[in-house]
TORDREN-671045 format. One record per atom (N, C-alpha, C): x, y, z; residue in one letter. Coordinates in steps of 0.02 Angstrom, whole numbers, padded with zeros to 5 digits, always signed. Example, Ala and Ser with C-alpha at 12.3 -4.5 7.8 and 13.67 -1.06 7.14 Angstrom:
2
+00660-00284+00390A;+00615-00225+00390A;+00660-00165+00390A;+00642-00112+00354S;+00684-00053+00357S;+00645+00002+00394S;
END
This chain:
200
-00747-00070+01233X;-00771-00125+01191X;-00813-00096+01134X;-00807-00133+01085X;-00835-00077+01032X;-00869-00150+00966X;-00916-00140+00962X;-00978-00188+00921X;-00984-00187+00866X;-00955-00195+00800X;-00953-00169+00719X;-00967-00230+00691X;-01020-00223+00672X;-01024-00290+00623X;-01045-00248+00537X;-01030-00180+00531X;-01044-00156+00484X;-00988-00145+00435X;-01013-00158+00364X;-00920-00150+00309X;-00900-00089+00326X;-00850-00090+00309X;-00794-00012+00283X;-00840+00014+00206X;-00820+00080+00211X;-00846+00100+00135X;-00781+00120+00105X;-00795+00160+00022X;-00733+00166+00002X;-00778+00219-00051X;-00749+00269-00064X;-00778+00307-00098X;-00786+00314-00186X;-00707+00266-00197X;-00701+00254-00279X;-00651+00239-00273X;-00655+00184-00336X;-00581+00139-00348X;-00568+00149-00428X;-00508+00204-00424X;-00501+00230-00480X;-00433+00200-00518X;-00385+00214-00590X;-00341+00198-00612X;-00318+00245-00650X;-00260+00249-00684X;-00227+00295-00718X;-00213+00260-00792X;-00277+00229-00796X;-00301+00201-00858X;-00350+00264-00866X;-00372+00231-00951X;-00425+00303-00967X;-00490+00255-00956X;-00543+00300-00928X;-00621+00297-00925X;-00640+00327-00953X;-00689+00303-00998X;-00740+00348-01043X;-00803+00370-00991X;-00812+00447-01021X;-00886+00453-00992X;-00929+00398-00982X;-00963+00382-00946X;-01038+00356-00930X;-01008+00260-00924X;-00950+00256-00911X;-00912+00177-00937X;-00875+00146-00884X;-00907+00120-00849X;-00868+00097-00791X;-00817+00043-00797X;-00788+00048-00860X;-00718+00005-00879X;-00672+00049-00884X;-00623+00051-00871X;-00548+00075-00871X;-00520+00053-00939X;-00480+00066-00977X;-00428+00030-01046X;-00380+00070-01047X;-00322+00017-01052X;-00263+00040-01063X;-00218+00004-01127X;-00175+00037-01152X;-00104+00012-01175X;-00052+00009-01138X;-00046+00008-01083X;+00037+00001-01062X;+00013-00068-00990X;+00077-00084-00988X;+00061-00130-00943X;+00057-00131-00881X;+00093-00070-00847X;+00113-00063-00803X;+00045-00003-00779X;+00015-00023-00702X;-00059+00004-00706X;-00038+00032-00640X;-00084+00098-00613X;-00070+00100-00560X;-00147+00112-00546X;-00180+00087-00470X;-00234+00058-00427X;-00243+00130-00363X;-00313+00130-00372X;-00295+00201-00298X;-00369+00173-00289X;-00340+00160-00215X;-00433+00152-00171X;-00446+00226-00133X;-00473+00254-00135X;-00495+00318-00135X;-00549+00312-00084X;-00544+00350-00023X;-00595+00381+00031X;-00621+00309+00072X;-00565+00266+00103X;-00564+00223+00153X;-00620+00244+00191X;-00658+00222+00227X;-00696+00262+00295X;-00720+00183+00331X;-00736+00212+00394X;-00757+00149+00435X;-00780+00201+00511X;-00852+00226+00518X;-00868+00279+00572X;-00852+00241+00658X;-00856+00191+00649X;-00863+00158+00685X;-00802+00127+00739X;-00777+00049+00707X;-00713+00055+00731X;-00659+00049+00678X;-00693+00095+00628X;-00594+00114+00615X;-00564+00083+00549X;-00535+00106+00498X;-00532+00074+00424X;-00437+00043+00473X;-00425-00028+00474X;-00384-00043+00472X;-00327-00040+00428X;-00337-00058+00357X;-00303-00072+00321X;-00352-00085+00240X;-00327-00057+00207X;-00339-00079+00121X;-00301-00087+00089X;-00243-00116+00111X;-00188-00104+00090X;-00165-00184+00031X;-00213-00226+00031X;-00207-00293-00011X;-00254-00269-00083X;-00231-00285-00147X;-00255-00255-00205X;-00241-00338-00244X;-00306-00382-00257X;-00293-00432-00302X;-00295-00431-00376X;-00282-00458-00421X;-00288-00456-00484X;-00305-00517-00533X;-00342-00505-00552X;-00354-00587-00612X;-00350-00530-00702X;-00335-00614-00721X;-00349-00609-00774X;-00389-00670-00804X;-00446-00630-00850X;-00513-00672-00863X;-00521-00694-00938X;-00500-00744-00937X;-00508-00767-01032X;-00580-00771-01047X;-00592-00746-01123X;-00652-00747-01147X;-00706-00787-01121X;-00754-00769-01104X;-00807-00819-01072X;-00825-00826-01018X;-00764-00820-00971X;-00768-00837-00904X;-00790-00769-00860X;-00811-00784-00831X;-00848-00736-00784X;-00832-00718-00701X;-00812-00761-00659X;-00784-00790-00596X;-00715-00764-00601X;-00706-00734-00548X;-00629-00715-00542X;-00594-00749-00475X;-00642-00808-00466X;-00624-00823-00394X;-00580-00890-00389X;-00555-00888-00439X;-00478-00955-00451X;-00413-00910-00441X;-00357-00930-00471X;-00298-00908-00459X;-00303-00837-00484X;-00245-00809-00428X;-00242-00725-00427X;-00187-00713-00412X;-00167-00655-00425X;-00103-00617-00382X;-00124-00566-00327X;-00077-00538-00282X;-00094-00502-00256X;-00043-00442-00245X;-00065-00393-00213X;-00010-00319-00209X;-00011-00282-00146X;+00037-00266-00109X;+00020-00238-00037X;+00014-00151-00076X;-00017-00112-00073X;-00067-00055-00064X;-00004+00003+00003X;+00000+00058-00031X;+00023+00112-00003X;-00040+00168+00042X;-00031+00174+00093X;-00085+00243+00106X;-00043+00312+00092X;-00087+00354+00070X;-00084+00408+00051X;-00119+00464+00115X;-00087+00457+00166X;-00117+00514+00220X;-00156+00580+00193X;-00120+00610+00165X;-00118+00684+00130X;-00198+00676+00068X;-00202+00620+00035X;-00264+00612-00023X;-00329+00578+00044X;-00308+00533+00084X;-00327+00486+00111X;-00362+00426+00050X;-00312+00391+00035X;-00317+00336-00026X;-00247+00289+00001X;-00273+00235-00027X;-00202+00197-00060X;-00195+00174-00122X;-00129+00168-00122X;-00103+00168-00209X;-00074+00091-00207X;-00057+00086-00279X;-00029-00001-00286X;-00011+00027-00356X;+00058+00016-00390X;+00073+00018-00447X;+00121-00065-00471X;+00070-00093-00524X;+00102-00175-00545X;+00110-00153-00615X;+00109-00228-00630X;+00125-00239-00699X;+00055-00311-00719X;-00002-00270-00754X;-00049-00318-00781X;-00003-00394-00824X;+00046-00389-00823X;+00071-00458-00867X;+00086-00490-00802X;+00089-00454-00742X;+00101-00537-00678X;+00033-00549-00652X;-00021-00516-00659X;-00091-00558-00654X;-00086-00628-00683X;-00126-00657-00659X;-00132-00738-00662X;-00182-00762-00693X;-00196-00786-00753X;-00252-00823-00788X;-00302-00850-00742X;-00362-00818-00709X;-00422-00844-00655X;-00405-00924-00676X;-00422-00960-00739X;-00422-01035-00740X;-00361-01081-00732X;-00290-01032-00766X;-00261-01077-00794X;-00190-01072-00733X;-00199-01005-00710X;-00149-00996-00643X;-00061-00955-00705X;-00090-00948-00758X;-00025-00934-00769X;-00037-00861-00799X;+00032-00810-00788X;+00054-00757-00815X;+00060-00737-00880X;+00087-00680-00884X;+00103-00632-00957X;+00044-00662-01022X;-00031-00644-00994X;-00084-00677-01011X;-00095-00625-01085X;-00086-00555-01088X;-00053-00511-01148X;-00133-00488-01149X;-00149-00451-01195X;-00213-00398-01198X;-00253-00441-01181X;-00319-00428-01147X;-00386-00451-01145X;-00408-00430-01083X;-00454-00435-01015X;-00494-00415-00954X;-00455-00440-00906X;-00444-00381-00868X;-00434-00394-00813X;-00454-00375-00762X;-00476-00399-00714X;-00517-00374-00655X;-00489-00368-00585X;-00490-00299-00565X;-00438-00290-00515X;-00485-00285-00438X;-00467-00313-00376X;-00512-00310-00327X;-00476-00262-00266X;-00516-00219-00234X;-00457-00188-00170X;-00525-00226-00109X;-00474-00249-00046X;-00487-00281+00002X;-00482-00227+00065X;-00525-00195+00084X;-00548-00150+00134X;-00566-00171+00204X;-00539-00191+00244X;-00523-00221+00330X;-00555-00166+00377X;-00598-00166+00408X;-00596-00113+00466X;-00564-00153+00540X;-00558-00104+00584X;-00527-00139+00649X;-00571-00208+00694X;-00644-00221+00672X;-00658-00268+00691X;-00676-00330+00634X;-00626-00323+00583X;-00629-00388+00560X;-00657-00378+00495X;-00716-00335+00473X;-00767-00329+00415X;-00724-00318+00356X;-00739-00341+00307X;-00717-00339+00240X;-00757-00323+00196X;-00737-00269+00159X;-00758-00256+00103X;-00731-00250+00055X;-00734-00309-00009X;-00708-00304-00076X;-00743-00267-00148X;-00719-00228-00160X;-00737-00189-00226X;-00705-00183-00290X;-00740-00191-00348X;-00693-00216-00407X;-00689-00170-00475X;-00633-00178-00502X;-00653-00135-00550X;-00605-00184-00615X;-00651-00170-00691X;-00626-00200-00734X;-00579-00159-00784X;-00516-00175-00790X;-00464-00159-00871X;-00462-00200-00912X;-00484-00163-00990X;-00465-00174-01058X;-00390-00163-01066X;-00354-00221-01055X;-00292-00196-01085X;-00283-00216-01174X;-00272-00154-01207X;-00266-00164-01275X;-00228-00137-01325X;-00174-00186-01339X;-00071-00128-01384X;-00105-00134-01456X;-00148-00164-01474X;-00194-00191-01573X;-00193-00119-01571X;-00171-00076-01619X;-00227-00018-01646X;-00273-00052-01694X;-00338+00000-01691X;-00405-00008-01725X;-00366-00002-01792X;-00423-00044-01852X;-00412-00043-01905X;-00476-00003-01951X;-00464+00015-02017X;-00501+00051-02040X;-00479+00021-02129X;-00527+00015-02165X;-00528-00010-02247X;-00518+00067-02289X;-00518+00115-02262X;-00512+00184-02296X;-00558+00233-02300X;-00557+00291-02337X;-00624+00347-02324X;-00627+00361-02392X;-00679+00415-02379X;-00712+00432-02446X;-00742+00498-02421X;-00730+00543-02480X;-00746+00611-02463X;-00801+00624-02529X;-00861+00665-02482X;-00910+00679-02552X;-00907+00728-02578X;-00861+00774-02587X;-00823+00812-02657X;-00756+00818-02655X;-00703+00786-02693X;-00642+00776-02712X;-00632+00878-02754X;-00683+00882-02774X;-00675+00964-02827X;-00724+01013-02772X;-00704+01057-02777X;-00771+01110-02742X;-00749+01170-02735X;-00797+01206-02780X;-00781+01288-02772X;-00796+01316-02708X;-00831+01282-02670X;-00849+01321-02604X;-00798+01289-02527X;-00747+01250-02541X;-00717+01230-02507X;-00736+01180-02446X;-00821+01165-02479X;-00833+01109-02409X;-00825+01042-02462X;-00818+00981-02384X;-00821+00921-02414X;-00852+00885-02345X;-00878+00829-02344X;-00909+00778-02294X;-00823+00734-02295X;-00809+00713-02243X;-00768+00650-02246X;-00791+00606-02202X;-00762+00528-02245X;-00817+00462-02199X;-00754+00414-02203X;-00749+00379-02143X;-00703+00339-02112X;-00743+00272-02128X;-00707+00225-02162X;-00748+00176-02196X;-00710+00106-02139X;-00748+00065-02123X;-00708-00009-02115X;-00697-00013-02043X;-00733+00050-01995X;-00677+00082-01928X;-00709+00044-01875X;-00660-00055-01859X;-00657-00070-01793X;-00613-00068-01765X;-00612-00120-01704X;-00569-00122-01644X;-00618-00158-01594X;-00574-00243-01601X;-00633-00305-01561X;-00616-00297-01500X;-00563-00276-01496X;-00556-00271-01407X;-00587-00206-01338X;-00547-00150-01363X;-00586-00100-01334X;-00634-00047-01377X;-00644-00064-01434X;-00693-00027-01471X;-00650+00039-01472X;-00701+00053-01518X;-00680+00160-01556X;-00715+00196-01508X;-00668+00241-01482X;-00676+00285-01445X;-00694+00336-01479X;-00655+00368-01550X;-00667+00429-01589X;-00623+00413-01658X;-00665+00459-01695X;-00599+00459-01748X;-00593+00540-01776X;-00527+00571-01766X;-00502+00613-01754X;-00458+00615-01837X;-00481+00693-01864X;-00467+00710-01937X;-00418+00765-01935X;-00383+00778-01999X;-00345+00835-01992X;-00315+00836-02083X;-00318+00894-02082X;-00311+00924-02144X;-00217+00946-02165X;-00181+00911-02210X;-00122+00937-02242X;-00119+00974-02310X;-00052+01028-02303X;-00050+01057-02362X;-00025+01011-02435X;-00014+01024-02475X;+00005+00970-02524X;+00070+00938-02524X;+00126+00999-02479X;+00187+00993-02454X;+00183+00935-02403X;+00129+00916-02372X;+00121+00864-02325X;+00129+00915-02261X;+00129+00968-02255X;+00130+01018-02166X;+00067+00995-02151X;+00045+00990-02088X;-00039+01005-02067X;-00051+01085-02056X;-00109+01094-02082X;-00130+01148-02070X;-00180+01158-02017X;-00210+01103-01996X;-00267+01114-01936X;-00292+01048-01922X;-00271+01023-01860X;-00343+00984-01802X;-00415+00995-01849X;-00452+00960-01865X;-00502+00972-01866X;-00566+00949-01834X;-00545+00914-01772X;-00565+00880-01713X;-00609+00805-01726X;-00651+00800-01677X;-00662+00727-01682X;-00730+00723-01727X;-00742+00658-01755X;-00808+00644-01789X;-00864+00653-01758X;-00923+00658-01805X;-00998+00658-01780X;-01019+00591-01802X;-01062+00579-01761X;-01099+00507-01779X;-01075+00461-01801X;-01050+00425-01886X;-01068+00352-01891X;-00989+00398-01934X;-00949+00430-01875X;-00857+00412-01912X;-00878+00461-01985X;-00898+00523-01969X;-00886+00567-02031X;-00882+00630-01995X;-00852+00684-02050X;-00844+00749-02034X;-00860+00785-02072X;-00890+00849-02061X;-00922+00911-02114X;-00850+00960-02085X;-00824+00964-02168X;-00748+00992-02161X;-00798+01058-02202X;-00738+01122-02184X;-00755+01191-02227X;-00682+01223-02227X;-00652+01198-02279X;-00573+01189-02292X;-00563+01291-02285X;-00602+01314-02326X;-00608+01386-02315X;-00599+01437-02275X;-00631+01387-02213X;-00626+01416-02142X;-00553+01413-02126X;-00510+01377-02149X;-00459+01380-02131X;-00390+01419-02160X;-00408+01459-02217X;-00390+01513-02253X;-00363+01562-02216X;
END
């Protein structure tokens, strides 16, 4: 006979969406997501099953994910000790409205963690799904002429209402239109200290 009135733990509920450093949101472009509950445990009596993965989708405002949902039966992974779930964010269900192919905006995904005496533990994690690319009004460089081959360049106009700017990433062509060099990502407020020279 065995006495558990304590949850299951789970060590991280990750996606094959991208996470930014320090950002406990996930964002993607594609629709199709795949879910991994990662490091099941239960010392006690025993991780039954995590194998149920729900999904909402949350229109602006709303906060509660506890109306209409879909759900996904969950693979274990012996060998990682995880389970996996691969859907499609367009059959999540509008939390209010109960309906599908709800198209970019939050979605909040839950995995349902069972140990052998009954305890549940649900843990959640949120996706930006977002196909908009960011928009930008144009740049401006502070020397068009220069004997010494530097110039500043500034990315003018640069949003994106849904998942925000991650970076903005520059690169230098010959007049033929070839690239000649990556010149990697911006500093601060979307500008770059170019030294065209260096690349001679």
């Amino acid at each position: 006979f065995c006495y558990d009135k304590t949850l299951p733990t789970l060590s991280s509920i990750t996606t094959n969406a991208l996470s930014y450093t320090g950002d406990n949101i996930y964002y993607t472009n594609q629709d199709s997501i795949t879910v991994y509950i990662n490091g099941p445990s239960d010392s006690l009596s025993g991780v039954k099953s995590a194998s149920t993965v729900y999904a909402w989708f949350l229109p602006e405002g709303v906060n509660s994910w506890q109306g209409s949902h879909e759900y996904y039966t969950a693979t274990y992974d012996s060998a990682n000790n995880r389970y996996y779930v691969t859907f499609n964010l367009s059959s999540a269900k509008n939390t209010s409205t109960g309906q599908t192919n709800q198209g970019e905006g939050r979605y909040v995904i839950c995995a349902n963690i069972i140990d052998n005496a009954g305890n549940h533990l649900q843990a959640t994690k949120t996706v930006i799904y977002d196909t908009t690319p960011p928009t930008a009004t144009g740049m401006t460089l502070s020397k068009t002429y220069t004997n010494t081959g530097k110039t500043t360049a500034t990315a003018l106009g640069v949003s994106d209402d849904l998942s925000g700017i991650y970076n903005v990433y520059w690169s230098i062509r010959n007049p033929d239109g070839s690239e000649r060099m990556d010149r990697g990502p911006s500093t601060g407020e979307w500008y770059k200290d170019i030294d065209i020279s260096m690349l001679e």
